[in-house]
GUGUSE-485961 format. One record per atom (N, C-alpha, C): residue in one letter; x, y, z. Coordinates in pm, whole numbers, plus 50000, padded with zeros to 5 digits. Example, Ala and Ser with C-alpha at 12.3 -4.5 7.8 and 13.67 -1.06 7.14 Angstrom:
# GUGUSE-485961
a513194943150780 a512304955050780 a513204967050780 s512854977550708 s513674989450714 s512905000350787 
//
This chain:
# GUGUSE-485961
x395897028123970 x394657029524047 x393677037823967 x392427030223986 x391367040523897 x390217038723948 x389357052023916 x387727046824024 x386957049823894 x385487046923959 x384517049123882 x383767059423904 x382657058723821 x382057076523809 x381317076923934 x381297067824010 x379757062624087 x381207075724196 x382017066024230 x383557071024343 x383877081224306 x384527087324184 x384617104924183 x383677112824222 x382527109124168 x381397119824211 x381197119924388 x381227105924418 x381537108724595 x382597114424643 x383677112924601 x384797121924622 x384467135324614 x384107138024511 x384207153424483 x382997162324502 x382077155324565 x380587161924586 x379687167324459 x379687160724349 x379307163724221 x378017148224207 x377567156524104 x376637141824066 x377457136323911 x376737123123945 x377397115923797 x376697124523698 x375557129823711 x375397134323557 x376627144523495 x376617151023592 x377497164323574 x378907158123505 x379367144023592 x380737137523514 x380277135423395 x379527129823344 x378907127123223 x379037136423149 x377997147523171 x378157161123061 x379567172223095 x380297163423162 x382037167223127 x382317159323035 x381887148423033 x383117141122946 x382287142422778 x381277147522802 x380307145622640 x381067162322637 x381567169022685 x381927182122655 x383277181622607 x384107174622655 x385107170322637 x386277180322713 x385657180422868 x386037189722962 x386777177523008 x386267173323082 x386877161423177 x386637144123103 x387657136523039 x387457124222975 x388277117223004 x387347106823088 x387927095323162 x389327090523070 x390857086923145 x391647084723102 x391177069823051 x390487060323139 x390047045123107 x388977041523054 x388457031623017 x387327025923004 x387687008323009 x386627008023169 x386016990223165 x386056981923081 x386306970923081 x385886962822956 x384676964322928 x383726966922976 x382116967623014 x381896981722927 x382776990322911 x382227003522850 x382517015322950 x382557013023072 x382367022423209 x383477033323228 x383397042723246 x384407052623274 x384887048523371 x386537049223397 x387467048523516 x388327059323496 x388317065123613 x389367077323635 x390647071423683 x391517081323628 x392977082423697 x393177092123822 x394387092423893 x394107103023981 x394657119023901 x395427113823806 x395497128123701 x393967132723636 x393437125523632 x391967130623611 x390987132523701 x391447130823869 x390867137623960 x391737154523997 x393077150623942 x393227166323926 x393087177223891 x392997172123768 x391767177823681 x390667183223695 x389697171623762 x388257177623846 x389067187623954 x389407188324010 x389767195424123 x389967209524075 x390957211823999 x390887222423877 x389807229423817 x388777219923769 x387637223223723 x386367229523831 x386907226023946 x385477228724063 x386187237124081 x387257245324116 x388197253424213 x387477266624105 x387497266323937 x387587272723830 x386127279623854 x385227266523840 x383537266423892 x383077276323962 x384027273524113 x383257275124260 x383507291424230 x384437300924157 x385167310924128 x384097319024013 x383257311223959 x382117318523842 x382547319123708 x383667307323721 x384317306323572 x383187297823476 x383017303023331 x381947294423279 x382307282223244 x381857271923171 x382707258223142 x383727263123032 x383517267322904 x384227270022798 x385347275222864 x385277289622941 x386287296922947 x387737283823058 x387107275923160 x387387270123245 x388167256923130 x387877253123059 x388717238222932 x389457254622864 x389087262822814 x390347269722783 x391327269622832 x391457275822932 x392727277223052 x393117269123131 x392287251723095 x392937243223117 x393937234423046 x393587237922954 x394057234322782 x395237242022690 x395337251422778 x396707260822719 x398327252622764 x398437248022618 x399897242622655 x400997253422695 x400717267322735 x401587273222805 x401777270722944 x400547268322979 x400247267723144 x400547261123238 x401317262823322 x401897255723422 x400867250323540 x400467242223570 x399567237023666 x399787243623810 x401547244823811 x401287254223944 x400967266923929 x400757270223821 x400567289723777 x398857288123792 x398527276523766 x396857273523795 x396547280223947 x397327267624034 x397227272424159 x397207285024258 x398287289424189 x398897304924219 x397207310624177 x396997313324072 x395867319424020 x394657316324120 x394377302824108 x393337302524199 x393307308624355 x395077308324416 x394787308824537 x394797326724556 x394757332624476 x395277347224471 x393347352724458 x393017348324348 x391287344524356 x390317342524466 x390827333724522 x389747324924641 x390307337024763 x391637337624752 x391777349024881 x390747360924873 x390617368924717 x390057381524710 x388977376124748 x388217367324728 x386897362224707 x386767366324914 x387497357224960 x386967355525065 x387227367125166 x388247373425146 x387927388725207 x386907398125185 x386197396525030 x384877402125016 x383727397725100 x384027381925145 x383007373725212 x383097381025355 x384557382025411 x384257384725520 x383587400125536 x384177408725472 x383737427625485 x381607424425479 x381607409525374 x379767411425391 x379527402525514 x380457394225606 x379967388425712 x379737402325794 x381097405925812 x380867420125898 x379847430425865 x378997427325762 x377347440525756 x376767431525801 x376727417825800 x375617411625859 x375467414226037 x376937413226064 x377157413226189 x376557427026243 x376587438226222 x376567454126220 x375077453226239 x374537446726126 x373197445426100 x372037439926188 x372997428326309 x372217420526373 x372247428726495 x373247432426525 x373767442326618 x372787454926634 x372227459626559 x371257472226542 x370387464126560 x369787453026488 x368727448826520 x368547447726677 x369277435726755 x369647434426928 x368937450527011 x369807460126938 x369897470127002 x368217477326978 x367607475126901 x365667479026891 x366057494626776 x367107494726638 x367467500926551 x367277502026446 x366247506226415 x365927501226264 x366377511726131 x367607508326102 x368427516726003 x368597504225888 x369017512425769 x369147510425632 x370317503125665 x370997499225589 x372747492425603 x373187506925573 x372827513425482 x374027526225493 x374297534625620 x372807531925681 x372707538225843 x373707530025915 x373587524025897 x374477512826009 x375797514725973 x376427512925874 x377857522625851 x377907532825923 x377227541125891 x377357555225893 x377527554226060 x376717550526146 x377037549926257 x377787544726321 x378217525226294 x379577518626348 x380267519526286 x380617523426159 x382077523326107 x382757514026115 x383857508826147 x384647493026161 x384527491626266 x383677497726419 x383867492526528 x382587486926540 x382677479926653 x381527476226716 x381267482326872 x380307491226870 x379707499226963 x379127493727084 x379207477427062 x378827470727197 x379407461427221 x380847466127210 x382247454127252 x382387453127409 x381737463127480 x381897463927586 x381437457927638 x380337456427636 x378807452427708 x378507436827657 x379427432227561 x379737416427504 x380367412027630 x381457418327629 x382697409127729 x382357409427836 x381237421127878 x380897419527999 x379527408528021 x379107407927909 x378347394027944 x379237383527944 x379977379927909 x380907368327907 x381647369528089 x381667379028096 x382797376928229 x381567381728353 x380617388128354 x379377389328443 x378007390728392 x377367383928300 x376287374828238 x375497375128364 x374097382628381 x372987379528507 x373117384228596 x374237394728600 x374417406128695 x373777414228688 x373667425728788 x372947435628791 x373587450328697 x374957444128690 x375847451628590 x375407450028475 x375307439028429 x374957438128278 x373877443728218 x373137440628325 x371207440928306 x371377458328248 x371697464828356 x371987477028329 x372257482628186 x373927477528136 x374047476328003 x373197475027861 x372777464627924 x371427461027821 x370087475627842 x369937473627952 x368817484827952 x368837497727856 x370567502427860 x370467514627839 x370777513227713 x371557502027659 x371747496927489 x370107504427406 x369227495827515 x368047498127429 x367057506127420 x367797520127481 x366927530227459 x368197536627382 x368747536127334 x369657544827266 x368867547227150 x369417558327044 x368837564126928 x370247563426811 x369577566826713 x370937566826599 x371607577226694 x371407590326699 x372187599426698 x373007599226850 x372207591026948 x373067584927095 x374487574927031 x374247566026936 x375277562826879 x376107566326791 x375807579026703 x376727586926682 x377687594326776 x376627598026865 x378147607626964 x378387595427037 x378377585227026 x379237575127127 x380257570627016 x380227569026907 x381347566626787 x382147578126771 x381647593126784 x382627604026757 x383307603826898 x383377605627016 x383527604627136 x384947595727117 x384537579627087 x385497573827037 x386657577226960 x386207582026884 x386897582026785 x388167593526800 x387617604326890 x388267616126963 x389017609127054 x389087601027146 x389567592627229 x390927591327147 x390667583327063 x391317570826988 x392557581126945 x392247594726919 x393207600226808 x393647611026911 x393717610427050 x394327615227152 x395157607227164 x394717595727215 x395597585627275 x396827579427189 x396887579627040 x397627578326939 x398777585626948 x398097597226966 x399197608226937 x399787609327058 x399257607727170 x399817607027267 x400997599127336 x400587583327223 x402147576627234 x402937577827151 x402257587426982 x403637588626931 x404597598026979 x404267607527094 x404637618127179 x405957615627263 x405667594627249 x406377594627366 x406027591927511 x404757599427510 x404207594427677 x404187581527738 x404887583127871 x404727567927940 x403217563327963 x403047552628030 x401887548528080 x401417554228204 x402447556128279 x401977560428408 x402187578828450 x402467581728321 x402397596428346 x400717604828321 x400837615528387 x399817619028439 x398727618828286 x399277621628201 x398517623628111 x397967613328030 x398617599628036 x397997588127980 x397227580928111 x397267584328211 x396467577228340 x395227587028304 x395397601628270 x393967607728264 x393367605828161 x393447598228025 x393207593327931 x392777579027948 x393317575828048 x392497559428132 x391367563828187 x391307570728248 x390297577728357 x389007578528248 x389167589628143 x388627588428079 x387847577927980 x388577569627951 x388187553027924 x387317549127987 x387597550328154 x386677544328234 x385267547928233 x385037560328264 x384067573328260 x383287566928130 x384157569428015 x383187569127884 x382287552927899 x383087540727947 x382077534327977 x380707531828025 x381337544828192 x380217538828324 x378677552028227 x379327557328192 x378557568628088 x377427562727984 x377927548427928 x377327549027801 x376717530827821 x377677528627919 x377507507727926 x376357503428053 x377887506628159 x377517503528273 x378877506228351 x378397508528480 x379527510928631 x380677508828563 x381987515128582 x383147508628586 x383677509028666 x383567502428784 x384557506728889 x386317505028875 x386967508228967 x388427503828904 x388647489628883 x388457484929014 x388347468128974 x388047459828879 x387097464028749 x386387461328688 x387247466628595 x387867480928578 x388527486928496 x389737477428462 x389967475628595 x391667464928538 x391577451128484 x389927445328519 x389707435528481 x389727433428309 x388697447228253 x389047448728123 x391037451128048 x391537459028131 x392807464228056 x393347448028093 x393297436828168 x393507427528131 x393617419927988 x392227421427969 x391087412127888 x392287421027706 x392097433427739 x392797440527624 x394197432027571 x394897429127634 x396257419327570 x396057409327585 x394857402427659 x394957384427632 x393927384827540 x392707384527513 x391847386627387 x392617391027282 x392777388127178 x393547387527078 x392497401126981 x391347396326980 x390567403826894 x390857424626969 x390597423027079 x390947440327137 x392257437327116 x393527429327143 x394567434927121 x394627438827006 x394437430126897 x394307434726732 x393237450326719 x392547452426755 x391947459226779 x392707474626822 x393597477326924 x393887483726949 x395487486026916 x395607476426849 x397527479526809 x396997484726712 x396077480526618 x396107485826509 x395997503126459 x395567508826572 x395307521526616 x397117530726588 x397737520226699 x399317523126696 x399977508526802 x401207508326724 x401667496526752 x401967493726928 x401937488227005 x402057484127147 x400807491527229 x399757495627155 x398997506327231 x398277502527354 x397717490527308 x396907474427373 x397807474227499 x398757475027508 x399907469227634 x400297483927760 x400247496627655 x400357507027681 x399297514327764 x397987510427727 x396347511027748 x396787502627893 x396767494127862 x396637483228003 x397677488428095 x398727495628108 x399737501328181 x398917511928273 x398677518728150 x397947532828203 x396267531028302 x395597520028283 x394397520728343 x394787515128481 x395897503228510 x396597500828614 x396967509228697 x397847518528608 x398197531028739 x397117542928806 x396127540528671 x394917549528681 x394247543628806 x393977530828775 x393477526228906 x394337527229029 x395867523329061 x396227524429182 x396227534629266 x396007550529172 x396787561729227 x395027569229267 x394237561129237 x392447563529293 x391997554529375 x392897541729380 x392307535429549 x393747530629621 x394767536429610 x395717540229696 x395397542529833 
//
């Protein structure tokens, strides 16, 4: 089986010229030729291309890219390995710059006009309006939300600094508090719920308990807060949701 330059280049999202000034390079050269003169590929010479774009898409130059294709040491799967070890780093850099964009739009929403270093400096790896998301998703056009929003947008950098240190004091109570050992329903992780709650109705909007358990729900089926909060300490997400449960029963008991 063999195609033509017209069919690789559709295959592979390339233009024919580009096949062309491969094969005048003597990067990529058609295994066939037409009776007519015409290049026909093999599918070993679409592996090849495949090789060559993977090399490309990575910022490899052409020369260096027919080098290291051309080394009779090289194992084609050691290619792979390479590339896929590559494209991974690549794309974790992609995501850490999706996440400034995200940070970025987020300040914007909020009426913030900081530098990107500002915007670090203030969210750090969280996002400061995870709350007030889910609560549009689960009460969107409420009088709850509206609220949320209102007070989002009078905030100042330094209102979102002490709402990130606040956090962050939270976070490294509650840690230590289960490497301690503490149950969920002992007094001291229910008052650490309590507190949860509070820091919301404080900074978002209302939390009533109802609302409270609705979130410590949302915490182990949402994947993103569970990840979110194991990562803190392992079962914490499940532990959290224990404790705001009892927090709530033993206040409308």
């Amino acid at each position: 089986m063999s195609y033509s330059v017209g069919q690789v280049a559709g295959f592979a999202g390339v233009t024919v010229r580009t096949l062309h000034h491969y094969d005048d390079i003597g990067l990529l050269v058609p295994s066939e030729r037409s009776h007519a003169g015409h290049r026909r590929y093999s599918d070993a010479d679409l592996d090849r291309l495949q090789q060559i774009l993977f090399y490309r898409e990575l910022g490899f130059p052409l020369d260096e890219v027919a080098a290291l294709l051309d080394d009779p040491a090289a194992d084609p799967r050691a290619h792979l390995r390479r590339q896929h070890e590559l494209l991974t780093a690549r794309i974790e850099k992609l995501q850490k710059m999706a996440a400034a964009v995200e940070h970025a739009m987020e300040a914007r929403k909020m009426g913030i006009n900081l530098t990107p270093d500002e915007k670090f400096e203030v969210f750090g790896d969280k996002d400061p309006e995870r709350y007030a998301e889910e609560a549009e998703q689960r009460w969107g056009g409420t009088d709850v939300y509206a609220e949320s929003q209102r007070r989002a947008a009078r905030y100042t950098k330094d209102d979102w600094k002490r709402i990130t240190a606040a956090v962050n004091d939270w976070e490294e109570r509650y840690t230590a508090l289960m490497a301690a050992g503490e149950p969920p329903t002992g007094e001291h992780a229910m008052d650490m719920a309590e507190e949860h709650r509070l820091h919301i109705g404080t900074w978002y909007f209302e939390c009533p308990y109802e609302m409270h358990t609705c979130l410590a729900e949302m915490y182990v089926s949402d994947e993103r807060f569970k990840a979110y909060y194991d990562s803190m300490h392992e079962g914490l997400a499940a532990h959290l949701k224990d404790a705001i449960l009892g927090n709530a029963a033993r206040h409308t008991a």
